[in-house]
Residue, then its C-alpha position, 0 to 999 in steps of 0.5 A: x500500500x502507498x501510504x505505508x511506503x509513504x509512512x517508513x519512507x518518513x520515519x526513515x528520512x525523518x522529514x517529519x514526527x510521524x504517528x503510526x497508531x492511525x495506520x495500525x489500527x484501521x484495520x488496512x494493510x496485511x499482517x506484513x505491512x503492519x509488522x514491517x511498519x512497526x519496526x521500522x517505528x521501533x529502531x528509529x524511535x531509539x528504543x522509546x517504545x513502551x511496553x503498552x505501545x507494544x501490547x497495543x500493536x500486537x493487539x491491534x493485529x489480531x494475528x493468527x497463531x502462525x503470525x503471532x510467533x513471527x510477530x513474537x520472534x521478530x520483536x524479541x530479534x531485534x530488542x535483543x540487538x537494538 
């Protein structure tokens, strides 16, 4: 979808202060893109991330059991070498 391209392109250039709770919770957007969009936030937001802004993410995904262990295995990947 262009407007999570357009989102990680902001977060990454950090043109401007950019909030991700919109997107992640209208229900648009696959598994995929909400997840990619997520750790993009993660590692560019230098680990300001709350443990409730997580639960709220992973909340706002309603995951399958299959995706929710990619969900589970990619955020403790990268908290692990963040």
């Amino acid at each position: 979808m262009d407007v999570y391209y357009e989102y990680e392109t902001k977060l990454l250039t950090k043109s401007e202060s950019v909030s991700i709770n919109n997107i992640l919770l209208d229900g648009k957007g696959t598994f995929e893109d909400k997840l990619r969009l997520y750790l993009i936030y993660y590692l560019t937001n230098n680990n300001n991330v709350s443990n409730s802004e997580l639960e709220q993410f992973a909340q706002s995904l309603t995951p399958t059991n299959e995706q929710q262990e990619i969900l589970l295995k990619s955020i403790s990947f990268i908290k692990k070498w963040v």
